[in-house]
C-alpha positions in Angstrom: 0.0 0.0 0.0 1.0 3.2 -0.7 1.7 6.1 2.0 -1.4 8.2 2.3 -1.8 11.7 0.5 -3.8 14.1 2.5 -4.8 17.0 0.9 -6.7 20.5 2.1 -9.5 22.0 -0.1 -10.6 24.9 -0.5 -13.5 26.0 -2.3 -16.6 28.3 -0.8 -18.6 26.0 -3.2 -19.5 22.5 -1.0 -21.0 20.4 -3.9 -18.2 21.3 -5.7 -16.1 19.9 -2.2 -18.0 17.0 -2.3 -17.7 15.8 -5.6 -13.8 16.3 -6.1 -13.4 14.6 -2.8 -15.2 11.5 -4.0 -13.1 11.7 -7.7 -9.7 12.1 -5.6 -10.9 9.0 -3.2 -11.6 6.7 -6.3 -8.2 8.0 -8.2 -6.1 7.9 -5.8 -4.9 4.4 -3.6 -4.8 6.7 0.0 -6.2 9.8 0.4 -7.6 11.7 3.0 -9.6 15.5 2.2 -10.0 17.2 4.9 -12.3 20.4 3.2 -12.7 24.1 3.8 -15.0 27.0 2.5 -13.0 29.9 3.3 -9.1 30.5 3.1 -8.8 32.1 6.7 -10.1 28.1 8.0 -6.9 26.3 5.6 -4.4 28.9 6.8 -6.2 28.1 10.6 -5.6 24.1 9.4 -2.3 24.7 8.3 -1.7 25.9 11.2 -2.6 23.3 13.0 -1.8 20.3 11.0 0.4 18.8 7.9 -0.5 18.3 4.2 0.9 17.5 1.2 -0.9 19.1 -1.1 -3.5 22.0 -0.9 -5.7 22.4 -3.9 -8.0 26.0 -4.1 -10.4 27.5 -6.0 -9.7 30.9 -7.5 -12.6 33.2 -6.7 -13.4 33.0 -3.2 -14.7 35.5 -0.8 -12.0 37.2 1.8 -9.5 36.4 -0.6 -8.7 34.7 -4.1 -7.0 31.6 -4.7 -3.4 33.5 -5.8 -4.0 35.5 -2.2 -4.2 32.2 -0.8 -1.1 30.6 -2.2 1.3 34.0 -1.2 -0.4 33.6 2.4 0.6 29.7 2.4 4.0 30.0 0.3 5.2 32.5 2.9 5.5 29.9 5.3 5.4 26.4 3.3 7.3 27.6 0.4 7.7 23.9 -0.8 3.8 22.6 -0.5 2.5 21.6 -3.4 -0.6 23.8 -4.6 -2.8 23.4 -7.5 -5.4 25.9 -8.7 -8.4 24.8 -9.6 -11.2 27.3 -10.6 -14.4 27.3 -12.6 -12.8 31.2 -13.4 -10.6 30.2 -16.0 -8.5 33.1 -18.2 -5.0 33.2 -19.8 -4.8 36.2 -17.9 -5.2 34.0 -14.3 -3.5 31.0 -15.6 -0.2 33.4 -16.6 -0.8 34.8 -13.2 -0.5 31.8 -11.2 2.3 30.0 -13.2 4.3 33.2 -13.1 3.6 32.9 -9.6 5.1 29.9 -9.1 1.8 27.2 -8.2 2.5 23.3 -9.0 -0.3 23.6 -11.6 -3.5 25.0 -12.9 -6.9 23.6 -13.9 -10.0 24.6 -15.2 -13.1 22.9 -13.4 -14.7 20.1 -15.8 -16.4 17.1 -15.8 -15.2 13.8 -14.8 -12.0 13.8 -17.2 -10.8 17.0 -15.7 -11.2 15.7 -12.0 -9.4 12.9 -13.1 -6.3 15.1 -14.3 -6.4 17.1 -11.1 -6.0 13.9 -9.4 -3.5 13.0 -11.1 -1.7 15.8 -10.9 -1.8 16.0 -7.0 -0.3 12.5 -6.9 2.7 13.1 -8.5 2.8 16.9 -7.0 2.8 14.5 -3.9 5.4 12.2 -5.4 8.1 15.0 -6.7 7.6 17.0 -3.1 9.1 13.6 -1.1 11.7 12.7 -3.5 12.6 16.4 -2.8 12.3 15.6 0.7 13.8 12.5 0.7 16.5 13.9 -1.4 16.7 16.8 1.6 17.0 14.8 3.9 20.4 12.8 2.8 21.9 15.7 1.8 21.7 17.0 4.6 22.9 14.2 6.8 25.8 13.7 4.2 26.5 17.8 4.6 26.3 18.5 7.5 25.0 22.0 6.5 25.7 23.0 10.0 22.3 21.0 11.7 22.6 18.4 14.5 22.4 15.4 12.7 22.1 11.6 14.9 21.9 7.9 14.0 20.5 5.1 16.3 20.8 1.7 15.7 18.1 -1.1 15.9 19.2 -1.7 19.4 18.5 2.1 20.6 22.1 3.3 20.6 23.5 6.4 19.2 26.0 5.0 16.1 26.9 8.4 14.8 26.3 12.0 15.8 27.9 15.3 14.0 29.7 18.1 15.7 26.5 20.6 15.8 24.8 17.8 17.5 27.6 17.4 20.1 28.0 21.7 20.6 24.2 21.5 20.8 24.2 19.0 23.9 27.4 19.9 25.6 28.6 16.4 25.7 31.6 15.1 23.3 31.0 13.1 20.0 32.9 10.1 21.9 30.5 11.0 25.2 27.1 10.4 23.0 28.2 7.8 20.5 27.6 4.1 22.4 25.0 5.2 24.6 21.2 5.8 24.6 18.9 8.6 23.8 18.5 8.7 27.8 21.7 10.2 28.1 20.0 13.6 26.2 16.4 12.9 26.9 13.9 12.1 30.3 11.9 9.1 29.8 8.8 11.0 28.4 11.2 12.3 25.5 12.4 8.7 25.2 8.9 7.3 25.3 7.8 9.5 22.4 10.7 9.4 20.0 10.5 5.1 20.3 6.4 5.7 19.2 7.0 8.2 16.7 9.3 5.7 15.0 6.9 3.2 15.5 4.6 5.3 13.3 7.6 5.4 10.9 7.7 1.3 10.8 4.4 0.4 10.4 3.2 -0.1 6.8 0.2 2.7 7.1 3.1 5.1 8.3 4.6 8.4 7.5 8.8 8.3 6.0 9.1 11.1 8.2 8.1 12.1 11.8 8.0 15.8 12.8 7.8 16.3 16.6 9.2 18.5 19.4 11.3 17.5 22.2 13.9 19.3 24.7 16.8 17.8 24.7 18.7 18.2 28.0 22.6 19.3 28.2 25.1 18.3 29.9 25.2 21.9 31.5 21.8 24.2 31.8 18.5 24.2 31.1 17.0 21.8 28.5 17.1 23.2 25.0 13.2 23.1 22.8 13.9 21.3 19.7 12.2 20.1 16.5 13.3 16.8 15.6 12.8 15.2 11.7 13.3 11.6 12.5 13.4 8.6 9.6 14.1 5.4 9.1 17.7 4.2 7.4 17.2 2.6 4.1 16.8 -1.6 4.5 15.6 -4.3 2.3 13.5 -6.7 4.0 12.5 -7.0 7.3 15.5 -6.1 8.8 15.1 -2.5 10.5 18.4 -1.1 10.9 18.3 1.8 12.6 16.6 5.7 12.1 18.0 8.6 11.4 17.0 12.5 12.7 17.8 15.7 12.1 17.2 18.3 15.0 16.6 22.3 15.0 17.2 24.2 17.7 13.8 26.3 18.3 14.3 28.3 21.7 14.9 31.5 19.1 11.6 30.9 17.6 10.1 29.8 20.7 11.4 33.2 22.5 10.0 35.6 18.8 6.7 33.6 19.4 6.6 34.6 22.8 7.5 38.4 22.4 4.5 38.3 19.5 2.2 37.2 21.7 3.7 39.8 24.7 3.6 42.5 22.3 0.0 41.5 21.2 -1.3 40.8 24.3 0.0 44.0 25.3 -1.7 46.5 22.4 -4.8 44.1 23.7 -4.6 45.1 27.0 -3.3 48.6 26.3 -5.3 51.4 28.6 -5.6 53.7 25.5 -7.0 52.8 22.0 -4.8 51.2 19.6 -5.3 51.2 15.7 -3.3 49.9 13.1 -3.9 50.7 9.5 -2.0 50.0 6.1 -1.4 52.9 4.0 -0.8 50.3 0.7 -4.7 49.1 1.3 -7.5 51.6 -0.7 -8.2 54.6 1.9 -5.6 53.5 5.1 -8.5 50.9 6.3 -7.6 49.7 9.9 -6.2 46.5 10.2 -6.2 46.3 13.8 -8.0 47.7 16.8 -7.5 46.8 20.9 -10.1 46.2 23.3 -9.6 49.8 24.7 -10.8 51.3 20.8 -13.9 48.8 21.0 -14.7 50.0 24.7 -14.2 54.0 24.2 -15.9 54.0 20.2 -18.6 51.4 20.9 -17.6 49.9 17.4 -17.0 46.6 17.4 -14.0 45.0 15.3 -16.2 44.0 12.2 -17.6 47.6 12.3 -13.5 48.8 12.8 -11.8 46.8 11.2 -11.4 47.3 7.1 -12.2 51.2 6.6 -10.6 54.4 7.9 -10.8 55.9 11.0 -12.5 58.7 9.5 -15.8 57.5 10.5 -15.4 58.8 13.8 -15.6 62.4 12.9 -19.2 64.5 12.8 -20.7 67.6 12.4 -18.7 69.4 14.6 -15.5 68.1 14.4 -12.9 71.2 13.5 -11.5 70.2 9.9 -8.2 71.9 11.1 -6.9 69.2 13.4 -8.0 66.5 11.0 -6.2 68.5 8.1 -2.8 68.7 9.8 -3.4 64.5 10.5 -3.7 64.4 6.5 -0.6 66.3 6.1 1.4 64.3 8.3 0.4 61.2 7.2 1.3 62.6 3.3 4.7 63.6 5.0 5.5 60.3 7.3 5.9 62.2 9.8 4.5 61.6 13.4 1.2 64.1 14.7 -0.7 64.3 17.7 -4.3 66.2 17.7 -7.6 66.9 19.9 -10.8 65.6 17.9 -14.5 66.4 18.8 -15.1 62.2 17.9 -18.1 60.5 18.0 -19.4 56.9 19.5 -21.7 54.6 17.9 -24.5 55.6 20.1 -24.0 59.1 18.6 -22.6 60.9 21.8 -19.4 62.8 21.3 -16.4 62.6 22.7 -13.0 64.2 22.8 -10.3 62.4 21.5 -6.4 63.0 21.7 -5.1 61.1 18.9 -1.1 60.5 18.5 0.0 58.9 14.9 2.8 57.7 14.1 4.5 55.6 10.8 6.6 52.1 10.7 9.0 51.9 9.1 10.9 49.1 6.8 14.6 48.3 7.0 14.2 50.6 3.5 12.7 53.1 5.5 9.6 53.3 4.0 6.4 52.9 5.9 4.8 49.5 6.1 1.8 50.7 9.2 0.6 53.7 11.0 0.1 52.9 14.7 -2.8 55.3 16.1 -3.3 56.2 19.9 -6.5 57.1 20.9 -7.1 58.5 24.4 -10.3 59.9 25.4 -10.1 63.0 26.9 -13.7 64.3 27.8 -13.4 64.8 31.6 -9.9 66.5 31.0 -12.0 69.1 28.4 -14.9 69.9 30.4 -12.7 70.6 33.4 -10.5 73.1 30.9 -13.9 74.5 29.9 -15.1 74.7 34.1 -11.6 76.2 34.4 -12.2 78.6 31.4 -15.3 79.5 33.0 -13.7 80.4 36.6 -10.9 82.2 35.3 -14.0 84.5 33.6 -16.0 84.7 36.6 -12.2 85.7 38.2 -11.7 88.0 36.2 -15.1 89.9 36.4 -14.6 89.9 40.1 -11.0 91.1 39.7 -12.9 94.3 37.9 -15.6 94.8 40.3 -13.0 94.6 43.3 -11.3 97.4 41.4 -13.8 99.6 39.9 -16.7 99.3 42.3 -15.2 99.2 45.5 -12.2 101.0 44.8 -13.8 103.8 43.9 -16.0 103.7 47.1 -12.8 103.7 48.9 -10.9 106.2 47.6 -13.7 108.8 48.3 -14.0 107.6 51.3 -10.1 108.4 52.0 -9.9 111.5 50.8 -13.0 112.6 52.7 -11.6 111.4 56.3 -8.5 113.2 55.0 -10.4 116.2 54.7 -11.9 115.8 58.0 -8.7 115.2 59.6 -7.8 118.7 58.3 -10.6 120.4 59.5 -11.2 118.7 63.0 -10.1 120.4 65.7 -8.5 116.7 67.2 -7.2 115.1 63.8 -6.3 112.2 65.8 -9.3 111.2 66.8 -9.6 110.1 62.9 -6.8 107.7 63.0 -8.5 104.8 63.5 -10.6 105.5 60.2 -8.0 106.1 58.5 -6.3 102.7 59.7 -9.3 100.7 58.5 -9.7 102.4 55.2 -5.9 101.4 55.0 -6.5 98.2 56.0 -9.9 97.6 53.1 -7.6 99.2 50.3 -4.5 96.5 51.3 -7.3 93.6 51.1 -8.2 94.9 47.9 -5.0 94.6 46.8 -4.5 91.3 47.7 -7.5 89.8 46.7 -6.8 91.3 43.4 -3.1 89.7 43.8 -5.0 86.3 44.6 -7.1 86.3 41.3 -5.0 87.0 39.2 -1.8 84.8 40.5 -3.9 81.9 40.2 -4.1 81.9 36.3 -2.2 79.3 34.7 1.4 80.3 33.9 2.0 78.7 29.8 5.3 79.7 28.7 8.1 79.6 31.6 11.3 80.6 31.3 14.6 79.8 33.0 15.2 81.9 36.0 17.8 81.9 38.5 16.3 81.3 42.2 19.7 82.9 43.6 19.0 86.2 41.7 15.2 86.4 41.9 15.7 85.6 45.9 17.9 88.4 46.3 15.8 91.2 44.1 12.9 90.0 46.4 14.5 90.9 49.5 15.4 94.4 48.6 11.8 95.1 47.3 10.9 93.7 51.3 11.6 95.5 54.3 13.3 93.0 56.3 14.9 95.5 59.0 18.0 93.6 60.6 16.7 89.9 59.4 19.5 88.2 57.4 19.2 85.8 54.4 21.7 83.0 52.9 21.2 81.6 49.6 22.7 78.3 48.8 22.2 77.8 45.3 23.3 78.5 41.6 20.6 76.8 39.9 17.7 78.0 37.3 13.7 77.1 37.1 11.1 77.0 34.7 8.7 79.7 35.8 7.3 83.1 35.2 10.3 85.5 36.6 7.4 88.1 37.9 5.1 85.4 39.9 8.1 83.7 41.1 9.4 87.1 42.6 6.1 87.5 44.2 6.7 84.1 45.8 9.7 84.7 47.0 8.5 88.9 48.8 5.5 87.1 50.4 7.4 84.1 52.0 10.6 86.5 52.9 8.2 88.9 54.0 6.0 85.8 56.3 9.6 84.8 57.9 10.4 88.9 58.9 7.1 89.3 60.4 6.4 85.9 62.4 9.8 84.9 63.2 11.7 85.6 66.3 15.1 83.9 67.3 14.3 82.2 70.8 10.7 83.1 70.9 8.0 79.9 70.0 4.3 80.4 69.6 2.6 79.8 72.5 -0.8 77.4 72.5 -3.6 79.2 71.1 -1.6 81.6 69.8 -1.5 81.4 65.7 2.3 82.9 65.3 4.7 84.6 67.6 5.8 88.0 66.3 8.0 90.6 66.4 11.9 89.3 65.9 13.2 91.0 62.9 16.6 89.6 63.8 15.3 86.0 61.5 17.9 84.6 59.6 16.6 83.1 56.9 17.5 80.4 54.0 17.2 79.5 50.2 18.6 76.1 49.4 17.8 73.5 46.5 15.8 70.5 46.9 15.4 67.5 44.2 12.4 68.0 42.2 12.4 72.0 43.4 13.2 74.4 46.5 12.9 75.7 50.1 12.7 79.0 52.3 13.4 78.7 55.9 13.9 80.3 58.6 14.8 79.7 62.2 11.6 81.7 63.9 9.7 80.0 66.8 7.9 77.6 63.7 4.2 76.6 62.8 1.9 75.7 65.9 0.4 72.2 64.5 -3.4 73.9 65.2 -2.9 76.0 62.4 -0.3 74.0 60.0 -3.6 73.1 57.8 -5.1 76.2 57.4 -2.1 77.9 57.0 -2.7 78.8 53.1 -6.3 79.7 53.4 -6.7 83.3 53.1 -6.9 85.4 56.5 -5.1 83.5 58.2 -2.3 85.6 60.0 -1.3 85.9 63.8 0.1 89.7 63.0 -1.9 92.6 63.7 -2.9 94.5 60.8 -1.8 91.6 58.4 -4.2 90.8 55.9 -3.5 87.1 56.0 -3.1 86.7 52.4 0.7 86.4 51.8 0.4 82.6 52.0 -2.6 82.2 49.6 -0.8 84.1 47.3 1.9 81.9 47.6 0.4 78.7 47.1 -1.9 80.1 44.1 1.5 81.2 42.3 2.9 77.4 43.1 -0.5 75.7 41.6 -0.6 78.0 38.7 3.2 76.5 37.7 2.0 73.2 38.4 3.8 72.7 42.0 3.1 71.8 45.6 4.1 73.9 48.4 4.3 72.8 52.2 4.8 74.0 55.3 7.3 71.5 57.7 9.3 72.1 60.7 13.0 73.6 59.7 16.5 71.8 60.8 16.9 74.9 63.4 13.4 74.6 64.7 11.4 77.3 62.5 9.3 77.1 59.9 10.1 75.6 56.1 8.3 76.0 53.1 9.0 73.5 50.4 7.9 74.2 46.8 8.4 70.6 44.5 7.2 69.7 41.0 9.4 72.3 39.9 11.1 71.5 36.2 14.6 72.5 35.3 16.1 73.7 31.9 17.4 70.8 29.9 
């Protein structure tokens, strides 16, 4: 008997499976047809299990039979394949011979089927004599693959130097013992079967199987072994022969694939893929993020551009400058009005970017998507404050400024006309006291804006302008660093008067506050320090410190333990920190007083 054929078919046609599966059973002595209707299920087969010959259709949906064979040739470049189609042309037929299929048929009646059957056997035939053929050369080679022979008693009889380098042991080591010495007794167990296979008259020549193979030294080594029996006439088996490959490389590529893909999976922000040599850049991938944020599933996704996101209101300019970067290669990141299935917009940030070839051209664009809706509605609540802000920043001017001022000049007049001008003083101490509120609360508003273009700035020098702009009396500062920081030189300054200024008027050397009391007051001999810390900077000074009943509101505005002190020096500080983006907090000092540590601050590069 002779060894079986088995053949894949493909054809989205299933009478037309059926009835060349009965011709190829009644032409051929062993066959087995295992058949498909679509060519993603025989690449899935092939994937899966061995053939010797696959025979197609040409017009199929998904993908024609020439698509096919590419698909299969890529990775069984010597498989037989015949194309058989009902679609015939000289135009197809030059096609596919130029492409390089075993052979070619028209669909027919009963005299054609016999042909393809025909054909397929001695495709079948010509593919193991090349195998065969293979196979000796390469054990008389040596082309650089561990090569073994066992006897009919189970003991190695020959074994080539890759084999020995691959197991650690010497040739003289391996030769005269058993598989054992390389293998556990599963690995034995299954080689000894395999070759049973081999020897049995229903049998494959050849045995494809993996196996580890253990070292003398380290961990055991994945392999692929090709295992045959030697040539003998009779019934006396004398011995098999094997070829291994070493697969831990593909093993380890397999395994980064499936990392890397279970990783744009899993990915917290949508992931496309697209091919820019399809019609339009369809997608050709999207992750489980895309599918959860779009509410389009991957057969909605997959196959068409990502345009279909956009709507009414999305701004063409963004989506222009994606169009030009894509025309340029060149990487873009924009802010899209997008919208979801359901119809509900959202706003997306979307980052492109190309792949490129070893030529450098580009193969894929990898998209990130990243929905940013709660991020633009609090820009638009912030908008919206900064407005409200602002129109309070011009009523605290005009309106009660106004007030104010004639209210100043009028006690002033009084003062001059009053027999006992003191007896004014303490009007003219409060209307001081409003028009200094005003002034901070004006400060307040507008420090809190958010600061967009910093600049480098050295803390040394913009520490030592705010001290002479601050009457510090016989207070001394020491300012131990060189560095620079991103930040807006005028806020900064103001940073830098207000927490100088804090340090003058609640520090005193030797006096602490007392419980109940919100700050001690009154030393104006405070030394006080600027020094670098990793992410950003520090004032101290070595005052009587922070009683821990007010260290948490010590940045609300008001709060102040000096008399006539508005309270807001503090609040203006922390607004200037948030509008750069930092933190600022208030800790105990090495010498005992108070410390206030700004961090998040960036550097020039």
């Amino acid at each position: 008997m002779s060894e079986r054929i088995d053949v894949l078919h493909v054809d989205d046609d299933p009478s037309v499976l059926d009835l060349t599966e009965a011709y190829l059973e009644r032409e051929l002595e062993s066959v087995a047809v295992t058949s498909v209707t679509e060519p993603s299920a025989a690449l899935d087969r092939l994937a899966e299990e061995e053939f010797d010959c696959v025979v197609s259709d040409y017009d199929m949906p998904g993908a024609n039979g020439l698509e096919l064979f590419e698909a299969i040739h890529a990775e069984h470049s010597k498989l037989p394949f015949v194309l058989y189609t009902g679609k015939g042309s000289e135009e197809i037929a030059s096609q596919a011979l130029n492409a390089g299929v075993t052979g070619y048929f028209q669909k027919g009646g009963p005299e054609q089927l016999r042909r393809l059957a025909n054909r397929v056997k001695q495709a079948v035939d010509e593919h193991r004599t090349r195998e065969i053929a293979d196979r000796y050369s390469t054990v008389i080679d040596a082309l650089g693959y561990p090569v073994y022979v066992v006897d009919e008693t189970g003991v190695f009889r020959f074994v080539n130097e890759p084999f020995a380098a691959l197991t650690g042991y010497d040739r003289e080591e391996i030769v005269g013992s058993k598989p054992g010495l390389i293998k556990d007794d599963d690995a034995v167990a299954e080689a000894e079967d395999r070759l049973g296979r081999v020897l049995s008259s229903a049998g494959p020549d050849v045995e494809r199987f993996s196996v580890d193979i253990v070292p003398k030294e380290g961990d055991p080594i994945p392999c692929r072994d090709h295992m045959a029996a030697l040539p003998y006439e009779g019934e006396c088996f004398e011995g098999s022969v094997g070829i291994l490959r070493d697969v831990s490389d593909e093993l380890a590529r397999r395994k980064e694939l499936e990392t890397k893909t279970r990783a744009l999976d899993e990915a917290p922000v949508g992931i496309t893929i697209t091919d820019p040599d399809l019609p339009d850049n369809p997608m050709v991938y999207v992750n489980d993020r895309f599918v959860e944020m779009t509410g389009y599933d991957r057969d909605d996704a997959v196959g068409i551009n990502c345009r279909f996101l956009q709507g009414e209101d999305t701004d063409p300019e963004p989506v222009a400058r994606l169009r030009e970067a894509i025309d340029a290669w060149e990487p873009e990141s924009v802010e899209l009005l997008n919208y979801r299935k359901d119809g509900t917009p959202f706003w997306n940030r979307v980052s492109i970017a190309p792949i490129r070839d070893a030529d450098g051209s580009v193969s894929e664009w990898v998209g990130f998507q990243e929905d940013i809706t709660a991020f633009k509605q609090r820009e638009a609540a912030l908008e919206r404050q900064n407005e409200r802000l602002d129109a309070f920043a011009g009523i605290v001017s005009h309106d009660l400024r106004s007030p104010l001022n004639v209210a100043q000049g009028r006690v002033e007049l009084a003062r001059e006309m009053d027999d006992d001008p003191d007896c004014l003083d303490a009007a003219v101490d409060a209307l001081d006291r409003i028009e200094s509120i005003v002034d901070h609360t004006l400060t307040l508003a507008r420090e809190g804006e958010t600061v967009g273009d910093p600049e480098p700035v050295s803390v040394a020098e913009v520490a030592a302008d705010s001290w002479e702009t601050v009457d510090t009396a016989s207070a001394s500062l020491s300012v131990e660093t060189d560095g620079a920081i991103l930040a807006d030189p005028d806020r900064l300054r103001n940073l830098f008067e207000n927490l100088v200024r804090n340090s003058v008027e609640h520090g005193s050397t030797g006096s602490r506050a007392e419980p109940g009391d919100s700050v001690e007051h009154g030393g104006e001999d405070v030394r006080i320090r600027v020094g670098d810390l990793p992410n950003g900077f520090y004032v101290e000074d070595d005052g009587p410190g922070i009683a821990e009943e007010i260290r948490d509101d010590l940045f609300e505005p008001g709060e102040s333990g000096v008399a006539g002190n508005t309270g807001f020096g503090l609040a203006i500080v922390q607004e200037i920190a948030t509008a750069h983006g930092w933190t600022v907090e208030a800790v105990d000092a090495t010498d005992g007083g108070a410390r206030f540590e700004v961090r998040g601050v960036q550097r020039p590069s």
